[in-house]
VMD Tcl script that draws the C-alpha trace (Angstrom):
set ca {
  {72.85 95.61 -79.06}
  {70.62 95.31 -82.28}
  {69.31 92.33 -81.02}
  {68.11 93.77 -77.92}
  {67.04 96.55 -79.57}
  {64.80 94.47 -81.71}
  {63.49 92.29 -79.08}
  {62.45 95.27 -77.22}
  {60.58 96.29 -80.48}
  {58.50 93.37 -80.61}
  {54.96 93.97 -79.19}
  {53.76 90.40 -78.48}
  {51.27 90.72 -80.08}
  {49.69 87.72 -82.89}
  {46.39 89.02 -84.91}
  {43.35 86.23 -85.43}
  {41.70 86.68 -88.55}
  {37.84 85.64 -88.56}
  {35.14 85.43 -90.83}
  {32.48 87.80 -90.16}
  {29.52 86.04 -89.24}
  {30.06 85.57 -85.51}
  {29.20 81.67 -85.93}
  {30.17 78.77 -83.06}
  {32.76 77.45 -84.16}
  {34.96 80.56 -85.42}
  {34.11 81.97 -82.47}
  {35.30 79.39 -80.61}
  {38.42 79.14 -82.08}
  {38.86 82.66 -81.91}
  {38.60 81.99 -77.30}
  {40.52 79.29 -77.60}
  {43.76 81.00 -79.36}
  {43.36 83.70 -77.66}
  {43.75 81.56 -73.82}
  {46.45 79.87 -75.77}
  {48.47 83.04 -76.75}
  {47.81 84.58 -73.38}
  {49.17 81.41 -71.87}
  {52.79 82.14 -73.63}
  {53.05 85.77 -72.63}
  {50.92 86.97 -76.19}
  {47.99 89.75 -76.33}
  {45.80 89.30 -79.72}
  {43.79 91.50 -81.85}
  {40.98 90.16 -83.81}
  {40.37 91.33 -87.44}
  {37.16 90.60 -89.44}
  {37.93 90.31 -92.38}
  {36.26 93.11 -95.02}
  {33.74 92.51 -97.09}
  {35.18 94.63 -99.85}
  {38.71 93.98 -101.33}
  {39.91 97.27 -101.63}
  {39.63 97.19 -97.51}
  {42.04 94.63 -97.67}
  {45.31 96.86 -98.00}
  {43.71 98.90 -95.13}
  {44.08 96.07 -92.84}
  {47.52 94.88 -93.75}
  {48.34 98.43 -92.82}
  {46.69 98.32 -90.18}
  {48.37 95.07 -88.54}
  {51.55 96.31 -89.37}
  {50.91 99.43 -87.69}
  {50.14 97.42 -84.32}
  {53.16 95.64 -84.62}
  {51.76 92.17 -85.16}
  {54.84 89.40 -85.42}
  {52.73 86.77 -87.20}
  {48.98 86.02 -87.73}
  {46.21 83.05 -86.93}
  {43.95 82.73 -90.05}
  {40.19 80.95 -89.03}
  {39.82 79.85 -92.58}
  {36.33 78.84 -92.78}
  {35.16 80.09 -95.83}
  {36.15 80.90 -99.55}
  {35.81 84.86 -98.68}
  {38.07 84.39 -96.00}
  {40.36 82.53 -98.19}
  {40.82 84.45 -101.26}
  {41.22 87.63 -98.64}
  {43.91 86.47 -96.78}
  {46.36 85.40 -99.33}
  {48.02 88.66 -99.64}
  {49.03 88.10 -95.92}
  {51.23 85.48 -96.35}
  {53.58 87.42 -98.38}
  {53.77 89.80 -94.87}
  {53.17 87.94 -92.42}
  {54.16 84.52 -90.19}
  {50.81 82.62 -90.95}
  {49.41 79.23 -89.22}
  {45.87 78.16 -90.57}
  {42.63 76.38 -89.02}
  {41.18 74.43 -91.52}
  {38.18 71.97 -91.76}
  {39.75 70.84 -95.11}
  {43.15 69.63 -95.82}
  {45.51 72.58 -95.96}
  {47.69 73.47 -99.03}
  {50.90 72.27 -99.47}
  {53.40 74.14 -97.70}
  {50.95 76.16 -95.36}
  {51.35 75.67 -91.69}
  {48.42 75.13 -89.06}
  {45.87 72.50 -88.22}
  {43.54 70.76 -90.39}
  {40.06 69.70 -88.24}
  {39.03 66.52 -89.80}
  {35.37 67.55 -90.67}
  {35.43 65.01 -93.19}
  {35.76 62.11 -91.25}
  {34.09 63.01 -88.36}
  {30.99 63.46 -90.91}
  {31.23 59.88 -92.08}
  {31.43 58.65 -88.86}
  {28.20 60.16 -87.64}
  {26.50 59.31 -90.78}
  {27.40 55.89 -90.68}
  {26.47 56.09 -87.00}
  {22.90 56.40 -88.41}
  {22.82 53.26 -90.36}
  {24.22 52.05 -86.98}
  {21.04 52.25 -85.53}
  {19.58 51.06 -87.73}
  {18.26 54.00 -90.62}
  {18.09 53.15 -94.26}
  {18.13 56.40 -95.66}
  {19.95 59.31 -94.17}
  {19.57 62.84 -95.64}
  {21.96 65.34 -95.33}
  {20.96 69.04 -94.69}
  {24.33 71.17 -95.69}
  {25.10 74.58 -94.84}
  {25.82 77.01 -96.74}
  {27.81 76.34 -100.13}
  {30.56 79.36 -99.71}
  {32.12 77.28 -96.21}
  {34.62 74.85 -96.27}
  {33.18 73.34 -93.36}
  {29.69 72.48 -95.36}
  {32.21 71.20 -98.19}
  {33.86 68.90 -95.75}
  {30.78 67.74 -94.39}
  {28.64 66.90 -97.41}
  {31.87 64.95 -98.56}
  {31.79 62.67 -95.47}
  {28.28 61.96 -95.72}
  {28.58 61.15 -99.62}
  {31.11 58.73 -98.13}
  {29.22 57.29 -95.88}
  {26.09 57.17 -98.42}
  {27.38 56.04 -101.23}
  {25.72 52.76 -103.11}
  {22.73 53.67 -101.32}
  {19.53 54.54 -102.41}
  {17.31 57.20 -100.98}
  {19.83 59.42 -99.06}
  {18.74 63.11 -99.99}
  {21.20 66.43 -100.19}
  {19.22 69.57 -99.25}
  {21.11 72.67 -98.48}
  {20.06 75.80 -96.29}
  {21.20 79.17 -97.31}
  {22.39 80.13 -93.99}
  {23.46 77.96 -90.62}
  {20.51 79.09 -89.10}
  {16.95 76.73 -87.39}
  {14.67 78.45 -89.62}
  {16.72 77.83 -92.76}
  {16.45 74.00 -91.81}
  {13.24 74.23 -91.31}
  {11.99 75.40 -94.44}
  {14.20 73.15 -96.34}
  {13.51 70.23 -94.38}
  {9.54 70.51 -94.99}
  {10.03 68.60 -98.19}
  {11.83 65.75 -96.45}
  {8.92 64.62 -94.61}
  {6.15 64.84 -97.31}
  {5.89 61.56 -98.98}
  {6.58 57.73 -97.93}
  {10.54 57.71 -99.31}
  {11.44 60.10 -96.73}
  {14.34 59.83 -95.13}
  {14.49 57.60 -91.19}
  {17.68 59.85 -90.60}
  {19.00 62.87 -91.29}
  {22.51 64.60 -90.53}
  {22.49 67.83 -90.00}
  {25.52 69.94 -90.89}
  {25.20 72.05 -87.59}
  {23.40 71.68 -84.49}
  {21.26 74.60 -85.41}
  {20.04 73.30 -88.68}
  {19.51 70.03 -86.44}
  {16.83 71.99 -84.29}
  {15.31 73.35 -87.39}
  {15.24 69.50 -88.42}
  {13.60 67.93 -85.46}
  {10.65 70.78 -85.52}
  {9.79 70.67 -88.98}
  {9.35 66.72 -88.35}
  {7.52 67.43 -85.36}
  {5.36 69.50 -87.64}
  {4.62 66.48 -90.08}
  {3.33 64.22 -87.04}
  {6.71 62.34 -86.74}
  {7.92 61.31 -83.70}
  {11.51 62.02 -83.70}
  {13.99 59.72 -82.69}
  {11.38 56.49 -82.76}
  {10.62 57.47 -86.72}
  {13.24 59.29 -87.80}
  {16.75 60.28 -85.98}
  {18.83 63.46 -86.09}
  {22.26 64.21 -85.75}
  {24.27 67.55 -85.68}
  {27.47 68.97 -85.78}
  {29.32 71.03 -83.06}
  {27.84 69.96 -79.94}
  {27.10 73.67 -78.48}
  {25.97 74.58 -75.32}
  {22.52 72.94 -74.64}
  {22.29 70.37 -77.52}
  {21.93 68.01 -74.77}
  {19.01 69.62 -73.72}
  {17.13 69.46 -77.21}
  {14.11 67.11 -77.30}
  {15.68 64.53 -77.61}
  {19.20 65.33 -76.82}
  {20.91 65.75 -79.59}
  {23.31 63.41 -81.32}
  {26.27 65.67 -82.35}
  {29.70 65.90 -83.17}
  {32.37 67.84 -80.71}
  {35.27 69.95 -82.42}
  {38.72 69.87 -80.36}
  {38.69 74.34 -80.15}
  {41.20 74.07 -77.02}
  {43.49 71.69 -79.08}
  {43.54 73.49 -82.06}
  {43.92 77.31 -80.30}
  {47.07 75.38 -78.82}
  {48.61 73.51 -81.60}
  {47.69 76.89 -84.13}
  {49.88 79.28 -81.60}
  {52.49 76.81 -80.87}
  {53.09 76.30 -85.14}
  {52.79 80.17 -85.45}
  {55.30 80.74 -82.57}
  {57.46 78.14 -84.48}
  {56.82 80.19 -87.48}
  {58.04 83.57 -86.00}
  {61.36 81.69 -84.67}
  {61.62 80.61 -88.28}
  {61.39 77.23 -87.81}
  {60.08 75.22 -90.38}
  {56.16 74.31 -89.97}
  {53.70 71.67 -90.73}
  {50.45 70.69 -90.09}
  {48.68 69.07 -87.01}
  {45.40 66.87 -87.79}
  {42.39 66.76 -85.16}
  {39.47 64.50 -85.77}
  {36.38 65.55 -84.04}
  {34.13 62.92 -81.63}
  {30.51 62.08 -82.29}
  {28.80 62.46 -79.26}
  {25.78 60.20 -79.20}
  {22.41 60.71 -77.56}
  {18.48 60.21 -77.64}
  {18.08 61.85 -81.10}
  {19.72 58.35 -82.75}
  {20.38 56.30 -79.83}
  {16.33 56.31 -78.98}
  {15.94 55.05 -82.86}
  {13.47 52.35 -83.28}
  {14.15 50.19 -86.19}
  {11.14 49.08 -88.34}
  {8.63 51.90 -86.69}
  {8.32 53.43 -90.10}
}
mol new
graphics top color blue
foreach p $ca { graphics top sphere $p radius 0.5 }
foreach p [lrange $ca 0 end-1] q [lrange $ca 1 end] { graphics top cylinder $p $q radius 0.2 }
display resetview
């Protein structure tokens, strides 16, 4: 009889914790655990999380109030990070991570990291000799992971510039990319940490008379809606959101059941078109 009666308390419910910024990919992770917790019978909530601390208490409150059973954390960010911890203590918790998770945390870890050597060393493919790297900003994991796999792919060569935007936005890209193109050691290829920052790219060396991809190729990251309808199509690199929704509700359904976790490791796919494909070696 307690059991039942506890069952019957249950609200099936699992909360998704989010950064705030309304970016691609957390809100694509955010659809895609949401179709995977309504395909087991689960409703979610999504929670922003606060800019302030103090709000932080609020929330917990809050989600216990609704009757979560366990929680999805999109942790894409340090804000996000050092926010969250106090939910673990309350909460069954599985992660998505760009970065390798901590030990003993359950979720999926998105292998940003090697999926951003592999499209920078797609670049030297084609034949660039020195591929910049245009980061987002510094407080995401994600622009972490990604200037790490292009330092890979970089390293013992010479001429491969870091720039980083202050936001994940065209114009930011733009303005920091002006530099790139004003002098003969500029760069024949440059990886862009987000498809965005990628279209800010490709106009500011539009703007300097280049003809982009024949003098210099561009690559992104996250393959959005319409990147292959930049000019040129855009070279990018395709997160698995479905997979990761799935595996993050299955490992927090685990969790709930008390069953021990893990983690699950995706490695995103570089999608290539025109913007490197179209390269053509020696036109510098």
């Amino acid at each position: 009889m307690a059991e039942q009666v506890r069952t019957a308390s249950k609200a099936k419910l699992i909360g998704i914790i989010m950064p705030r910024d309304g970016l691609f990919g957390p809100v694509s992770l955010g659809v895609a655990i949401t179709d995977a917790a309504r395909a087991v019978g689960y409703a979610t909530t999504n929670v922003a999380v606060p800019q302030d601390p103090d709000m932080m208490t609020g929330v917990i409150r809050e989600l216990h109030r609704l009757r979560v059973e366990g929680l999805v954390i999109v942790d894409s960010t340090t804000g996000v990070d050092a926010m969250t911890q106090a939910l673990f203590s309350d909460f069954p918790v599985s992660i998505i991570r760009g970065g390798e998770l901590a030990p003993g945390r359950t979720g999926v870890w998105i292998a940003q990291r090697t999926a951003a050597r592999q499209v920078s060393q797609h670049l030297f493919d084609v034949g660039c000799t020195r591929v910049a790297h245009v980061a987002g900003p510094d407080d995401w994991y994600d622009a972490h992971e990604r200037v790490t796999g292009w330092k890979e792919a970089v390293a013992g060569r010479e001429g491969c510039a870091l720039l980083r935007a202050d936001s994940w936005g065209s114009e930011a890209a733009y303005e920091v990319s002006k530099s790139l193109f004003s002098d003969e050691s500029r760069p024949d290829g440059i990886f862009a940490a987000n498809d965005l920052l990628a279209l800010g790219v490709l106009r500011a060396a539009k703007d300097a008379g280049l003809d982009a991809p024949r003098q210099v190729a561009v690559a992104g990251f996250d393959n959005i809606a319409g990147s292959a309808y930049f000019q040129p199509a855009l070279t990018s690199v395709e997160q698995p959101f479905a997979e990761a929704g799935r595996s993050s509700v299955d490992m927090l359904l685990s969790a709930i059941r008390g069953e021990s976790g893990g983690v699950v490791t995706y490695t995103p796919r570089v999608v290539i078109r025109a913007s490197t494909s179209d390269f053509a070696r020696g036109s510098n």
